[in-house]
C-alpha positions in Angstrom: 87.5 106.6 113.5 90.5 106.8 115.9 89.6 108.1 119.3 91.6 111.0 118.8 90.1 112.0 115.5 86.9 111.9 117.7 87.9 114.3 119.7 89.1 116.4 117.4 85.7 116.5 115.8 83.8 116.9 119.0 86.3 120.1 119.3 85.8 121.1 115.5 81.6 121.1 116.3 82.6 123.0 119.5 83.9 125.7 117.5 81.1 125.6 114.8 78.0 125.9 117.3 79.8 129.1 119.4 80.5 130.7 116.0 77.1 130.4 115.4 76.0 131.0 119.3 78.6 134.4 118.1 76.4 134.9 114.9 73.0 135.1 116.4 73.9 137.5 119.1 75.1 139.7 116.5 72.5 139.4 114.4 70.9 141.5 117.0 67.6 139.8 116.8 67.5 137.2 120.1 69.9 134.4 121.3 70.0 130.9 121.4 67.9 129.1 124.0 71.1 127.9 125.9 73.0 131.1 125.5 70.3 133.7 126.6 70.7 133.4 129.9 74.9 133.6 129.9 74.1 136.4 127.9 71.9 138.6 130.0 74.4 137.9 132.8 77.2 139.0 130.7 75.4 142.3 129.8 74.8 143.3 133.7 78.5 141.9 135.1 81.9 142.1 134.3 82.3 138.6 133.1 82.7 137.4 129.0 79.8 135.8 127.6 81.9 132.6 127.6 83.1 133.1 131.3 79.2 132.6 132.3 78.6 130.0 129.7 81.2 128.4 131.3 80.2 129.0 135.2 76.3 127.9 134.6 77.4 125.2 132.3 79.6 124.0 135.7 76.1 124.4 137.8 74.4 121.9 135.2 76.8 119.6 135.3 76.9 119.7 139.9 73.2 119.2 138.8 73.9 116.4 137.1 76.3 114.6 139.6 73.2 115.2 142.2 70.6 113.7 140.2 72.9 110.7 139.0 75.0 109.8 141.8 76.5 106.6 141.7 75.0 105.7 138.2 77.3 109.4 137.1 80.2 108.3 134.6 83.5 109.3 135.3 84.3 110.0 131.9 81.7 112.7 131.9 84.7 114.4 134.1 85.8 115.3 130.5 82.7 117.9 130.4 84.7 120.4 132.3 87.9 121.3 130.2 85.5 120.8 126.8 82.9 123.4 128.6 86.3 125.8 129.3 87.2 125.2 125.7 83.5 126.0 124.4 83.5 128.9 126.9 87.0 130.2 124.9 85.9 129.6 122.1 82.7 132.2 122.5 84.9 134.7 123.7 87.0 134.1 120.4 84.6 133.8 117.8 82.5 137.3 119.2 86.1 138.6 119.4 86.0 137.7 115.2 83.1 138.9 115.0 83.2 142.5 116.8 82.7 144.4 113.1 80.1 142.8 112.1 76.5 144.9 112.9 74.0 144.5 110.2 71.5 147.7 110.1 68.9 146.2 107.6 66.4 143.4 109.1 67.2 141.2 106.0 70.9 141.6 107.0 70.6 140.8 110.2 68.2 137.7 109.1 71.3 136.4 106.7 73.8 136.3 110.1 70.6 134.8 112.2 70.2 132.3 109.4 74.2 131.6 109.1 74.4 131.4 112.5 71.6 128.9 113.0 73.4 126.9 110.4 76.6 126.9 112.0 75.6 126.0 114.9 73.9 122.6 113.5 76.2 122.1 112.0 78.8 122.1 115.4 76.0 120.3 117.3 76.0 117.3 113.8 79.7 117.2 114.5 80.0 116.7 117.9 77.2 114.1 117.6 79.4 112.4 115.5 82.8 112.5 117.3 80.7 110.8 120.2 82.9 111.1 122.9 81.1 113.8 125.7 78.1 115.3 126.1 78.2 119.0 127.1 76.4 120.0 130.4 73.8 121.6 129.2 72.6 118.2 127.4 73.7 116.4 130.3 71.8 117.9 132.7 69.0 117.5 130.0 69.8 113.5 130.0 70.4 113.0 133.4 66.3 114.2 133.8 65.1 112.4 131.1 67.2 109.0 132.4 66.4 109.3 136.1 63.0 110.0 135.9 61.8 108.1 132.6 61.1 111.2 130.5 61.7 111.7 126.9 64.1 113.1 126.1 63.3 115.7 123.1 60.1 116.6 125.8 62.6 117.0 128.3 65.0 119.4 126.1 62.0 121.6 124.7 61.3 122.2 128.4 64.6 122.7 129.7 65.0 125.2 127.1 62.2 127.0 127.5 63.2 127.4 131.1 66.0 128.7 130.4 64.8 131.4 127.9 62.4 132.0 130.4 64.9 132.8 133.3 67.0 134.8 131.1 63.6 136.9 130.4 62.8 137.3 134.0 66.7 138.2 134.8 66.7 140.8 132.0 63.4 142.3 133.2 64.7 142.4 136.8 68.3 144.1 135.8 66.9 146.0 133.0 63.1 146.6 132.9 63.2 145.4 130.0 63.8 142.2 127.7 66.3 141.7 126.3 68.2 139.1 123.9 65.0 137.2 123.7 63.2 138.0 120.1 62.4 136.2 116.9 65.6 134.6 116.4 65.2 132.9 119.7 62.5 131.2 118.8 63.6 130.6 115.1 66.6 129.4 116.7 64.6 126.8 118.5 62.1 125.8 116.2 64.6 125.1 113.1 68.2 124.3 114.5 66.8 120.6 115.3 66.1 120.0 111.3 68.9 121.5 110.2 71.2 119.1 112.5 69.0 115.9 111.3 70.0 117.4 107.7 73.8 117.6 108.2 73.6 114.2 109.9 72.4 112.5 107.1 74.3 114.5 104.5 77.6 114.1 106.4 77.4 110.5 108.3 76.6 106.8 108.2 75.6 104.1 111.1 77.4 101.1 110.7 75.8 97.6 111.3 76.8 98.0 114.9 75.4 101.3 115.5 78.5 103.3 115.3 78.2 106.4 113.5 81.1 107.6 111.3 82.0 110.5 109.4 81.7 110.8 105.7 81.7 113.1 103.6 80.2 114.0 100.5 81.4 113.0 97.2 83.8 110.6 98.5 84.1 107.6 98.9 83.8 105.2 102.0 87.3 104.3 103.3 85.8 100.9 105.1 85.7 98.6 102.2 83.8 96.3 104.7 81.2 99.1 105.0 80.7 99.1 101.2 78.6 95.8 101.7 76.8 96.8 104.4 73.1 97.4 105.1 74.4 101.3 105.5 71.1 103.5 107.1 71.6 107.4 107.3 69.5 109.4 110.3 
């Protein structure tokens, strides 16, 4: 794929995991891990849920310039205007969204479960365009990298922080907690699956590790990839 086309899918999965970031907020049963804090924030000040995605993203990726240094890429420069576009983009898609307000649980678990989906699906694509990380997996990289961590330790810990902080803000502002329920945790225990699945259902890794889209029933468009020892995630 063209370097463009990259981007465009990086900014296609952008869209896809704050539609579903949108979906299970309004499913009224939690947040994601990553959003709960922006969201508790956004419920006690004046600012859009995307305005504080946007403003802590900013403090992950400072974090990340501290912990890195020298070794910090300067193409990772890029995480700023995609975090302002991610940031818009959760404005846009609650904005879509404003109608919808399940009453049943089994309604609200259908938007929790579309949402959880969507946002794989955004997180499948962006892994796929390959061209930026966002900060809140930079920050998680930059951690695991500089001090020899795994990673996927270092993310179920980070996000658990997170949730955490967003409990203790809500508890503080509120008395209460808030945002923080079943589909938080669903959200975190299922979303990683659900990427893996789209992954394998909607790319290949070339000989040389690139990864490239392709979609379902068609057909590959590298006739050199035909032969190739093709392996799916």
């Amino acid at each position: 794929m063209s370097i463009i086309k990259r981007y465009l899918l990086f900014i296609c999965g952008l869209f896809f995991v704050s539609l579903g970031i949108s979906c299970i907020i309004k499913s009224m049963l939690g947040t994601a891990p990553i959003s709960s804090a922006p969201y508790i924030l956004s419920l006690r000040y004046p600012i859009s849920l995307g305005g504080f995605t946007f403003i802590i993203n900013m403090v992950f990726f400072l974090g990340q310039i501290m912990i890195l240094r020298q070794q910090f890429q300067y193409i990772q420069m890029l995480q700023v205007p995609m975090t302002g576009i991610f940031g818009s983009f959760i404005d846009f898609t609650m904005f879509l969204l404003s109608t919808v307000a399940p009453e049943i649980y089994i309604g609200k678990i259908v938007v929790l479960l579309l949402g959880i989906c969507s946002m794989a699906l955004g997180i499948a694509l962006e892994i796929i365009g390959n061209v930026v990380i966002l900060p809140g997996e930079g920050i998680v990289k930059s951690i695991a990298d500089h001090w020899n961590f795994e990673f996927g330790n270092t993310k179920t810990c980070f996000d658990t922080s997170i949730v955490f902080f967003a409990g203790l803000l809500s508890w503080i502002y509120f008395g209460e907690v808030r945002g923080i329920r079943e589909g938080t945790l669903l959200s975190a225990l299922i979303t990683g699956s659900i990427v893996r699945f789209f992954l394998k259902h909607l790319s290949y890794v070339k000989q040389n590790g690139t990864i490239i889209l392709h979609l379902p029933f068609t057909a590959f468009h590298d006739d050199a990839d035909k032969g190739s020892n093709i392996q799916h995630h």
